[in-house]
N, C-alpha and C positions, 0 to 999 in steps of 0.2 A: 575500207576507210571507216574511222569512228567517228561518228557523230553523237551530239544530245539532241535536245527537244528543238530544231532549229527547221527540220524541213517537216516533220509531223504534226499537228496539234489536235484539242480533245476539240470534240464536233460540241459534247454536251448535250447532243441526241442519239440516245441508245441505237437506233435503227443505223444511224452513220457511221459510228465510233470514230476515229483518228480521221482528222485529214491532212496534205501534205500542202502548202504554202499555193500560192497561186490558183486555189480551186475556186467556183463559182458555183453556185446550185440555187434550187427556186423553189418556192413550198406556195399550191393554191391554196389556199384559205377560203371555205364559207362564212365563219361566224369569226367576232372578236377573238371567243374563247379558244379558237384553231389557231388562230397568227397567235396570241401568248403561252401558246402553248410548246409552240417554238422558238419563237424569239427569249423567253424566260433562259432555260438552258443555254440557250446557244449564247448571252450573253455574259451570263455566269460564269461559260466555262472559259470564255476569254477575259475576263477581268481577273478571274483565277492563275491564269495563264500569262500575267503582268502583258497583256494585249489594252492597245487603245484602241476603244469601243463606239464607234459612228452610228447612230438610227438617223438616218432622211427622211422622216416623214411625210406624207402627201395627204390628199384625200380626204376623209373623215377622220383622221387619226391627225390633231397638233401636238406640238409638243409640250403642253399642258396635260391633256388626255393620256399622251405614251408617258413622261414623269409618273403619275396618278398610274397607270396602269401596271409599271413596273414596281412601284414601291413595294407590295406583295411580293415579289419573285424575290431577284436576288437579294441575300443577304447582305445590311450597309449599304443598300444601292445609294441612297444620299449621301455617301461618305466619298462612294468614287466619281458622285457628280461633282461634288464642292473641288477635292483633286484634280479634277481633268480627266480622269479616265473615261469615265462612260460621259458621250454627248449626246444632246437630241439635236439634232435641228431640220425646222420645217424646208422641204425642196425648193419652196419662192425666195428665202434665204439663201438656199446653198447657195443657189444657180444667180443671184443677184450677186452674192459676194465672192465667188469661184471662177464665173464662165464653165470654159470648158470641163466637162465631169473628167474627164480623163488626167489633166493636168490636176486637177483639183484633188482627186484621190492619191497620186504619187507626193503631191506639196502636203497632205496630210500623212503621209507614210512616213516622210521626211521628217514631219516635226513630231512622229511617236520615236522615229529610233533616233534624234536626236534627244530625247527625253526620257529617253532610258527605255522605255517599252520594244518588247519586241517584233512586233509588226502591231496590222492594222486588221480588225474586222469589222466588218462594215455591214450595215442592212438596210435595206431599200424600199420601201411602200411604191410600187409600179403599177402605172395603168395601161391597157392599151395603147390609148394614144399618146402616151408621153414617148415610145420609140418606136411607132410603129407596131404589129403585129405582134413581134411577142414582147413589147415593153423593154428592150434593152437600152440602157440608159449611157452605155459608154460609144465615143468615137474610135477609140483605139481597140478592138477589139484582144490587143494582147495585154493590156494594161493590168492585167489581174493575175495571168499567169504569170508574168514576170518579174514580180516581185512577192514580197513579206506581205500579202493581202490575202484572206480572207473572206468572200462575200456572199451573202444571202439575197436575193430579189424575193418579196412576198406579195402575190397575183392575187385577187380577187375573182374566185372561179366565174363566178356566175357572170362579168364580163368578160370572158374571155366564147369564142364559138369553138366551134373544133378543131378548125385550121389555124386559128391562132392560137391555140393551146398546143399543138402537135408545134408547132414554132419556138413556141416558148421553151418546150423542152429540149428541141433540138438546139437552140441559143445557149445553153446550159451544159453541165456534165452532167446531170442528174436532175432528177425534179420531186420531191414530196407531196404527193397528192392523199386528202381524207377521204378513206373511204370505209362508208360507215364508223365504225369506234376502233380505225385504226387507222395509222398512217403505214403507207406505201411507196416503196421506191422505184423510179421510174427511169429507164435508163435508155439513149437511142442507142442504134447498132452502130452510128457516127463514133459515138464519143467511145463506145467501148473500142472499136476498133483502136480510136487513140490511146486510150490507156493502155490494150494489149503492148503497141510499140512506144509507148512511154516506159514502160515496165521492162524491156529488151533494152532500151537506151540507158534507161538506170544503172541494169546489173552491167552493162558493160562499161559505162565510167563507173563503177568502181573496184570492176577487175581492172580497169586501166591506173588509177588512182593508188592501189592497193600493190601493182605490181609495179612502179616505175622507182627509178632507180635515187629521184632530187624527193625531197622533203616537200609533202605541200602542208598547208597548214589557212583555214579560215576562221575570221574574227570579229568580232562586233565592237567599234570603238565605245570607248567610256568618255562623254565629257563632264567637265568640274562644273560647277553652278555660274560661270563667266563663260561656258559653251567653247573651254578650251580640252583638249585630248589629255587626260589624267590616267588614262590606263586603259586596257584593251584585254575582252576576255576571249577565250579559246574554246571557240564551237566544234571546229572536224580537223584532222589530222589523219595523215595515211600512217601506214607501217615504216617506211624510210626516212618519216619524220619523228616517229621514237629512235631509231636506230641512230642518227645522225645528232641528235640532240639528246639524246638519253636520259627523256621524262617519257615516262609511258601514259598514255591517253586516258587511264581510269581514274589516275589523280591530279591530272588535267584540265580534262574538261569541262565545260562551265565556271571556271575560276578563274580570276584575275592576272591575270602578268606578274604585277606588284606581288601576289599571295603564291605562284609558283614561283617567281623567280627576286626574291626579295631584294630590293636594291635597283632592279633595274629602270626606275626614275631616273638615278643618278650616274648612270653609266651614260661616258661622254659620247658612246655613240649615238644616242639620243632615241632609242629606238619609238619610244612612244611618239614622238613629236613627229617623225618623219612618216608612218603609218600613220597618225591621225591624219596630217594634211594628207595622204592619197584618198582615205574616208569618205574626207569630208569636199576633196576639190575633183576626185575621180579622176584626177591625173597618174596613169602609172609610172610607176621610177622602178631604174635598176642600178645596183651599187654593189659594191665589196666593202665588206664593215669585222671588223673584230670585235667579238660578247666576251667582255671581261670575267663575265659570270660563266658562259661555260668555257673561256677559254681559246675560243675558235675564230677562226676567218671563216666567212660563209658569203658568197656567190647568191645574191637575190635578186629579185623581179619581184615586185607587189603592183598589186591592180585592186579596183574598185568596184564587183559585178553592181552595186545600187551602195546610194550614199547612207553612210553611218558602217560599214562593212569591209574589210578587206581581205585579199585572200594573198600568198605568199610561196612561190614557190623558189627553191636553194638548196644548194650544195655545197659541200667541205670542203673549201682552198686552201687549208691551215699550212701542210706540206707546202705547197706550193707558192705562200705570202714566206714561208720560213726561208727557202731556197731563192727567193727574190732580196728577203733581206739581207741576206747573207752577200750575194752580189752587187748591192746596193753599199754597204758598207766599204766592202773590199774596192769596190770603185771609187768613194769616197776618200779613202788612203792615197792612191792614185792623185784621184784631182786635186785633192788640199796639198798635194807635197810638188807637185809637177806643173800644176797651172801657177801664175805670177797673178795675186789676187793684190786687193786694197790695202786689207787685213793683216797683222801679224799673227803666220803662223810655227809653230815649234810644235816635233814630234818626240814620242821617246818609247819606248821601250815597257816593259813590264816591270822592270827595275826602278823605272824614273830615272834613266839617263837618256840624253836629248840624242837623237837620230835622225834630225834635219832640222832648219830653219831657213825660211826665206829670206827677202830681201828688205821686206819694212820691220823682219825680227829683227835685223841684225841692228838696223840702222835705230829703233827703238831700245835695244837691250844694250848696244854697243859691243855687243861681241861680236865677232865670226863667225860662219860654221864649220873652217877648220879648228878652230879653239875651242867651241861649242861640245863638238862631237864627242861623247862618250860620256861628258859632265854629266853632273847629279843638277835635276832641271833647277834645283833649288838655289845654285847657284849661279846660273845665266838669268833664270826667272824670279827674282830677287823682287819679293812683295812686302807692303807694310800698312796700316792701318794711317791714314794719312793723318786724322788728328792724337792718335794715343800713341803712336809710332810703335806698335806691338805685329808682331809677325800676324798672319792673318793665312788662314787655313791652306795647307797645298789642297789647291784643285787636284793635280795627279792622283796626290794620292787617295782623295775622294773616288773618283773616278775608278781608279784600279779597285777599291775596296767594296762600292756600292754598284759598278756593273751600267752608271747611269750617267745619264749628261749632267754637268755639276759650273756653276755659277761664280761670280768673284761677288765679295759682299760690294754692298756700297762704300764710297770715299778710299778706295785699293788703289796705291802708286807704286808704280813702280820704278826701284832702283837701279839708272844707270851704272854702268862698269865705273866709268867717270864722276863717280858720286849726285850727278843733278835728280830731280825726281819729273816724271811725267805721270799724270792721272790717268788709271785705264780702267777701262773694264772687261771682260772675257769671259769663257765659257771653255769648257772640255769635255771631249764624246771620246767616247771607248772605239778601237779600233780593232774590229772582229773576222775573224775567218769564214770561210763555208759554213762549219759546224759551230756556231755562234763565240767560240773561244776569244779570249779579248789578247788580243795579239800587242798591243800597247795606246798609250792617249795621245791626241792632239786640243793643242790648246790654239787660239786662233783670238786674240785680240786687238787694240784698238786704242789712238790715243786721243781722249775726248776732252783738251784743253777747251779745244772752240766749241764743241759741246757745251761744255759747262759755263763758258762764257756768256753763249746763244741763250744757255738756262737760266742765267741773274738775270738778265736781259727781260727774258719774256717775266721770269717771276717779279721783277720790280713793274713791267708794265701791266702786269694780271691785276697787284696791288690797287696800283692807280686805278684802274678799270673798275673794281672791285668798289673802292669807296666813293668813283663816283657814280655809281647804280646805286649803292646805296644812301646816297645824299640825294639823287632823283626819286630811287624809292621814298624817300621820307619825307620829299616833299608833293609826290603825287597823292600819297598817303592822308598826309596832313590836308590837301586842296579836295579830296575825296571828302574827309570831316565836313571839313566848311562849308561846303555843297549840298550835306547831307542836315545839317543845323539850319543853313540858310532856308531846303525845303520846310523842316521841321518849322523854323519862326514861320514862313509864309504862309503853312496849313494853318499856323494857331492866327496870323495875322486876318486872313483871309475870315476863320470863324470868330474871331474877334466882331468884327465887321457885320459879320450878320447876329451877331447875338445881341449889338450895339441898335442893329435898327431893328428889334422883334422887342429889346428890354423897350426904344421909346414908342412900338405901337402897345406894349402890355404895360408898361409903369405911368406914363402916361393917356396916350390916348382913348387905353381901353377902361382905365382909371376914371378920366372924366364922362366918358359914354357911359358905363356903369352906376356912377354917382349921379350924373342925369337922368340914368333908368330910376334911382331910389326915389330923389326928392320926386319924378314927376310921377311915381305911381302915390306919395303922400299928398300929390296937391288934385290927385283925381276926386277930391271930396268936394269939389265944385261941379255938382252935378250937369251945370251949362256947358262947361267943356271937355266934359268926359267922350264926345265923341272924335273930338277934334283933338286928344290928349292921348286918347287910345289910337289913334295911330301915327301920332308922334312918337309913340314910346315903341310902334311894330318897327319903325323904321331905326330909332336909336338900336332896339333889336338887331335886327338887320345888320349896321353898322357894327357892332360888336362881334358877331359871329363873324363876318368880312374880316374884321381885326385878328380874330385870334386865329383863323386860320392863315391867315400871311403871317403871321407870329410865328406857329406853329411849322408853316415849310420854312423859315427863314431860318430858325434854331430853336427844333423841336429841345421841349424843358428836357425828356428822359435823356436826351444824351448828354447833358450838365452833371443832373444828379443820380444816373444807373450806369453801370457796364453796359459794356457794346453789347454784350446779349440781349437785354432788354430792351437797348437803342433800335435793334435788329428787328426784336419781335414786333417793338412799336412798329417800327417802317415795312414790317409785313401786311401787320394791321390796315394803313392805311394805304397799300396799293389793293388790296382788299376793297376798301368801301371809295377809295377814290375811282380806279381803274377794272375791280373786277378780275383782277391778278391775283390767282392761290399762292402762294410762295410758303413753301417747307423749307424750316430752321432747321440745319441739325448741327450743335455747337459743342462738339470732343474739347475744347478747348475755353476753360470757366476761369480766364485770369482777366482780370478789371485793367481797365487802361485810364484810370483816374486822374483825371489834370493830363493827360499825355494827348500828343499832336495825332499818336497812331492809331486812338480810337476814332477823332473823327474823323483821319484820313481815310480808313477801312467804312466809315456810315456811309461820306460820302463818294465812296467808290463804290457802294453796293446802289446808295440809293441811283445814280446814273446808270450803271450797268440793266438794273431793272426796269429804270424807266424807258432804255433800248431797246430789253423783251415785249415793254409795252409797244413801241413805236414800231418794229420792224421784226419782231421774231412769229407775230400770228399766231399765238397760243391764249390761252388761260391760266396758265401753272409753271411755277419757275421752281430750282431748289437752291439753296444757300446753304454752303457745308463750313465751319471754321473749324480748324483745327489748328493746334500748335508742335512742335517740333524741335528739340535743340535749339538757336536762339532765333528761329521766326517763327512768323504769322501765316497762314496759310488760310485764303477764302478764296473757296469758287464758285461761281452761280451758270449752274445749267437751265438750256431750255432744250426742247424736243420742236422747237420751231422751224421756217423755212432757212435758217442758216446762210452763208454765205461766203464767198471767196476769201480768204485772210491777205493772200498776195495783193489785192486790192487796194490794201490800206497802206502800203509799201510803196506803192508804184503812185497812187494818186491823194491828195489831200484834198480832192472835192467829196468824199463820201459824207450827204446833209445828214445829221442829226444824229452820227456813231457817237463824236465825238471819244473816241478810242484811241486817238494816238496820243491825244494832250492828258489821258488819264495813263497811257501808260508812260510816259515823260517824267510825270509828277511821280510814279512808281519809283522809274530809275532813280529819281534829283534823293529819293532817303533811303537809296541803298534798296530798293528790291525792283521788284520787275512784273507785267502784266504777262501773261501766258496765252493766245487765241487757238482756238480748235475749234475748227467749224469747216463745213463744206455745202452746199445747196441742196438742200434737200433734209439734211440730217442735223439739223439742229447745231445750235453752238454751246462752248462751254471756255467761259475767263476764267482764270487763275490769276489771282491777286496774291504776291506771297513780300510780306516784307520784314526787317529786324526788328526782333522785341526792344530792344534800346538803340536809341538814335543818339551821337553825340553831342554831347552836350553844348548848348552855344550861351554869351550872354542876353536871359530874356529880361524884358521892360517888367512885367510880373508874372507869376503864374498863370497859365490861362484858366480864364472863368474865374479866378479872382475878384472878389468884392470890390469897389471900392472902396477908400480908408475913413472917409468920413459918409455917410449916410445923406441922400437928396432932401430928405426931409425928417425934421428931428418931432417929436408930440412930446410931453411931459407926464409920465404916469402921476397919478393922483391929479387930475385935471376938472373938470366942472361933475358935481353930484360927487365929491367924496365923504361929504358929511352925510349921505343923505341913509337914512334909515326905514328896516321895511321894503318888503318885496324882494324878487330876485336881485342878486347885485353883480352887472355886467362890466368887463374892464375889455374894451376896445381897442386894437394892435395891429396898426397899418402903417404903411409907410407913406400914404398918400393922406395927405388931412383933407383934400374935398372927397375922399371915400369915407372917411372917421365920422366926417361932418352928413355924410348921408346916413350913414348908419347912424346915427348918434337921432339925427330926425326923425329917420326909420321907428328906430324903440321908443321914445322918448315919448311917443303918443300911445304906449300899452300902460295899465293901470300898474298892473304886478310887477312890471320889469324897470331897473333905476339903470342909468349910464352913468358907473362910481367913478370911472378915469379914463384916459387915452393912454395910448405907449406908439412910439413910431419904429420899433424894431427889438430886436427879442432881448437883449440885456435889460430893455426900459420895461418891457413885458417882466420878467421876472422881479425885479425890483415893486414895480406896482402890485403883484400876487402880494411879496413877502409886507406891504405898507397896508394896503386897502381891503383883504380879505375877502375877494369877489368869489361869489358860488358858479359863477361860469367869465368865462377867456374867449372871447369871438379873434381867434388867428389869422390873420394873414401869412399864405403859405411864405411868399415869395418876398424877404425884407434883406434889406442890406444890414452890416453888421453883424449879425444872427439872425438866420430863416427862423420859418414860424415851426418845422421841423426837429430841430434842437432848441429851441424855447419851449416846444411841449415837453419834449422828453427832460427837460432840466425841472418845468415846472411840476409835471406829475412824483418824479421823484420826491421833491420836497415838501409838496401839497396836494396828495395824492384824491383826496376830497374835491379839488377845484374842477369842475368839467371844463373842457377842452373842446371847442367848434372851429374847424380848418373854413379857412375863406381862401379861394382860388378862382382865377383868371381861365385857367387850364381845366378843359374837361378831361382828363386822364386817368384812368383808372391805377398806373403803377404809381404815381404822386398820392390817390386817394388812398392806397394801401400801407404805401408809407406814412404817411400821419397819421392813419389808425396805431400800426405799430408804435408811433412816438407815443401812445395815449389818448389821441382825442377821440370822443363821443361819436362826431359825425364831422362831416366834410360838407359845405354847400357850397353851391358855383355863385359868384358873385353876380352873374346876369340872372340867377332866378329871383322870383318874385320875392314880395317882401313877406308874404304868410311864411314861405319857407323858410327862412331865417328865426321869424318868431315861434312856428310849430319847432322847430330844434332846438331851440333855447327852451321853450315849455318841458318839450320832451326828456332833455338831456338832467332837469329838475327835479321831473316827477308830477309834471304839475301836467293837466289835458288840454 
């Protein structure tokens, strides 16, 4: 029998050389340097060897330590760990995620020879008491011989005694032991015994193999990247399967089906497909099939010794399918002329004159078959092209010419003796001898008025059916939209709402607490109620920070004025200093959702998702991945937390505090969907995936749109426009009892004049280009024009003027941003009042 490299393979240790499938052996080790000493080759030489490559580690050896230890040995060993081929994994793992070791090794055998590799080797870090005396780790003690496996066990001498070493090697076929600066092979009189009659049973299947008389033939399926059967290559073959197939084994073997036998994908016997399924389902089948490619009928049996494999044993029926057809045919003459069928049948000759007709011919054609008999068929068989009225091909003489069964075209009628027309259709087969000769044709058709009637029938009601699926389609379609706009207005409704009550705790209330904080640190110059004023002004304090942080959760600024990323990293930030919660961004995905419903539908499905982590997942550290893809959105947020059932939130709607179904709801109502993976123990992980464009509906305005007229209007060039000498300061707020603090604020420093007010950023530039002030005290946050593009318009045109950001908001990406529009410096409007004046000094040149 010829085989390739399918029952041998390299050991990769000189002292072993080749081993054949199914072997087992053990190597003790004293020091690290002894186990890599073997392990290095021996895993080289099966990655080399397109082998998937298992280390179990145990012991002192993780699989951090064995990566790190291997990277030295084989060559690109990080290239076949990214691949899949070489894996580590620690024994608390396997055995946590496997069970039984036995099962566990044949379901990894499984998915190497479904993955193209050709078997498995495997290595094992074993202690005593992991099996007993000599550490064996399988239940099934055949598990290894009987298939595509490989395996090494690696002992630790110095726990083992004497009788559990004498064990170990008797557990084994062989054992590698260091002694001294060499290693040594250690063999029981057991195992040799077996190998001697392993070696007798060999030579003798394949004198048996080699001398029988049917073709065998074994194979390794190939699947396509859908893990369906694409091709099968050719491992071993005897002598009677050259001879019977007449491809010889040298240019054979190891090659593809497809690359020896070109075409046979497309051969209707299907041969790939019906050998993958025995492969792959281990069911044998036995059939009679004809190979177009060699020509033959062949008598098979296929079987499945282990999944991914098949083996094939068959013989040459050719003769004997020829002598059946032959009888098949000549019988068929018989029955179509002798049995009384449905069908109109008419025979004739090699000539094409008619040599029978039945009884639906006659009563169809209107002739007889005494009148019939001897005519040219062309004239009892009188066809015509029903709309061009053109003669329309004799089948006969098809038939007689091409040797093969031959068709009427479509709309064929034919003409009564009596001039009327009936619509038919029909077919004609060659009528053949023993020796295949075509002895003459039969035609055998059919009159398909009510056919075709039954035909307008169904095609006028397929019609109707037709257009009204698609009248329903286009209005499920259309109510889909609706659905999905409706969500869209309710997310922008909903953050309407809270941006509505954060604008009246920040434009107002935090406004007058502010301007409270100004005038009452200017009236502290009554030194009588500086104690009683100093803590009116901790609690106005107080009061302000309370404000802007419910501002701030209500509708945080950055997600108005940045991309979700930055919205993102904000709301990292503060589960950070609020919660204590690490959260890692990682955002593939850098397109802005500016004015759109989807960016803070995506803030506020991360910001709840996370706050879950906090309430119920028992971690520290969460990760938030966005990415984008063709036309959605994709965020998912992992934890390594206590996790939990999913099925739970299906079956019951009391789960306090998930809040998980009504987030994924809101998913579904704009077109995408929440994703849950979790189990107890192992952490969970959401998938939020929704459309980059939602349809469009009629909105009331853009969200976060301004309003059109401004709360409060100031008048640039306002009190101190004449005034000369010193710095000259122009004021720009949109709140006049803030203007009126500041305005109080300066107005008692020597150097510094208040030239004007402006209540929003058009009125701010206009006052630069009238009044010529050396410095612009901004307010970030104005309607009309933020104080954001009033710098950046003013700098441009008055590049000279400094620029001072006033804000509500402690935030750092709002302070970076008015840097970049131009201004000098940014100050929070609860700080005190030096620091306003020290920035305005500084911003001057003045100390």
């Amino acid at each position: 029998m010829q085989t390739i490299y399918s029952d041998t393979r390299k050991s990769g240790i000189p002292l072993i050389g080749d081993l054949p499938w199914g072997t087992d052996f053990c190597q003790f080790y004293q020091t690290e340097e002894d186990l890599f000493e073997i392990l290095a080759p021996y895993f080289k030489a099966g990655v080399e060897s397109n082998e998937l490559c298992i280390w179990i580690t145990s012991g002192p050896f993780d699989s951090e330590d064995a990566c790190t230890a291997l990277e030295t040995f084989p060559p690109h060993f990080k290239e076949y760990v990214d691949k899949g081929q070489m894996v580590i994994i620690p024994r608390s793992r396997w055995w946590a995620r496997y069970g039984r070791t036995d099962e566990a090794v044949v379901s990894m055998l499984d998915r190497a020879i479904l993955s193209g590799f050709d078997g498995l080797r495997l290595a094992y870090n074993a202690f005593p008491e992991e099996g007993g005396g000599g550490g064996i780790i399988l239940d099934g003690p055949d598990v290894i011989s009987r298939h595509n496996i490989i395996a090494l066990f690696s002992y630790p001498r110095d726990e083992f005694d004497a009788a559990g070493f004498m064990q170990a090697i008797k557990n084994h076929r062989f054992a590698l032991v260091r002694n001294g600066d060499r290693w040594e092979l250690i063999e029981s009189s057991e195992v040799r015994t077996i190998k001697d009659a392993l070696k007798r049973s060999e030579e003798k299947l394949h004198s048996l193999f080699n001398n029988m008389s049917e073709g065998f033939a074994y194979h390794r399926i190939v699947l396509d990247a859908g893990e369906r059967p694409c091709d099968y290559v050719f491992c071993q073959v005897n002598e009677a399967f050259e001879r019977l197939t007449g491809l010889k084994a040298e240019s054979i073997l190891g090659r593809k089906a497809t690359d020896v036998l070109p075409g046979i994908e497309k051969d209707p016997a299907d041969w790939i497909g019906t050998y993958g399924r025995v492969a792959l389902t281990g069911r044998p089948v036995q059939f009679e099939r004809y190979s177009e490619l060699l020509e033959k009928w062949f008598s098979i049996s296929a079987f499945s010794p282990h999944k991914g494999y098949f083996a094939v044993t068959f013989s040459d029926i050719t003769e004997r399918k020829r002598a059946e057809q032959a009888l098949r045919e000549s019988e068929q003459l018989w029955a179509v002329t002798v049995a009384s069928i449905g069908d109109a049948v008419i025979a004739t000759d090699t000539a094409g004159r008619v040599t029978f007709l039945n009884k639906v011919a006659e009563e169809l054609t209107g002739w007889n078959m005494p009148e019939a008999l001897g005519k040219p068929v062309q004239e009892v068989f009188h066809i015509v092209n029903e709309n061009s009225r053109e003669a329309v091909e004799d089948p006969v003489r098809k038939v007689l010419q091409t040797g093969k069964i031959a068709g009427l075209a479509n709309h064929t009628v034919l003409l009564r003796r009596d001039g009327t027309e009936v619509p038919i259709d029909d077919s004609g087969a060659p009528i053949r001898d023993n020796e295949g000769r075509i002895l003459g044709v039969v035609l055998v058709f059919r009159d398909i008025t009510e056919r075709r009637s039954i035909e307008a029938a169904l095609r006028q009601l397929n019609e109707v059916l037709e257009r009204r699926v698609a009248e329903r389609t286009e209005m499920a379609e259309t109510r889909s939209k609706q659905l999905q706009a409706l969500a869209a207005e309710l997310i922008e409704a909903e953050e309407r709402e809270r941006r509505r009550v954060a604008e009246i705790l920040h434009d107002d209330l935090q406004q007058l607490l502010a301007a409270a904080r100004m005038q009452l640190q200017a009236a502290r110059e009554d030194l009588f109620y500086v104690p009683l004023l100093e803590n009116v002004e901790q609690l106005l304090e107080e009061s302000i920070g309370k404000s802007r942080r419910l501002s701030h959760e209500l509708s945080p600024a950055v997600l108005h004025h940045s991309g979700l990323v930055a919205a993102l990293e904000w709301l990292a930030r503060q589960m950070k200093d609020q919660f204590g919660l690490e959260v890692e961004l990682e955002a593939d995905d850098t397109r802005r959702f500016e004015g759109s419903p989807l960016k803070v539908f995506l803030f506020r499905a991360a910001q709840e998702l996370l706050f879950n982590v906090v309430k119920h997942a028992g971690v520290k550290h969460a990760r938030v991945a966005l990415s984008g893809f063709d036309a959605h959105v994709v965020m998912k947020i992992t934890d390594c937390g206590q996790g939990f059932d999913p099925e739970v939130l299906d079956c019951s709607t009391r789960m306090k505090g998930f809040g998980l179904l009504s987030l994924r709801e809101r998913a579904r109502y704009v077109g995408g969907n929440l994703d849950i993976e979790s189990a107890p123990g192992c952490g969970s992980r959401f998938t939020v995936r929704v459309p980059l464009n939602l349809p469009e509906a009629d909105r009331l305005q853009p969200y976060g749109a301004p309003p059109s007229e401004p709360r409060n209007s100031g008048q640039a060039g306002g009190q101190g426009s004449t005034v000369a000498g010193g710095t000259r300061v122009l004021l720009v707020d949109d709140h006049q009892v803030m203007r009126q603090g500041l305005n109080r604020l300066i107005s008692g420093h020597p150097d510094i004049r208040v030239v004007g007010e402006a209540a929003n950023g058009h009125e701010a530039i206009e006052g630069v280009r009238q009044l010529k002030p050396h410095v612009v005290v901004m307010d970030v946050s104005m309607p009309v024009m933020d104080g954001i593009e009033a710098t950046r318009r003013i700098k441009a045109e008055s590049p000279e003027v400094r620029v001072i950001g006033l804000s509500m908001y402690e935030d750092e990406l709002i302070a970076d941003t008015m840097r970049q529009a131009g201004a000098e410096a940014l100050v929070s409007k609860t700080a005190s009042s030096a620091e306003l004046l020290k920035a305005i000094c500084r911003v001057v040149g003045r100390g």
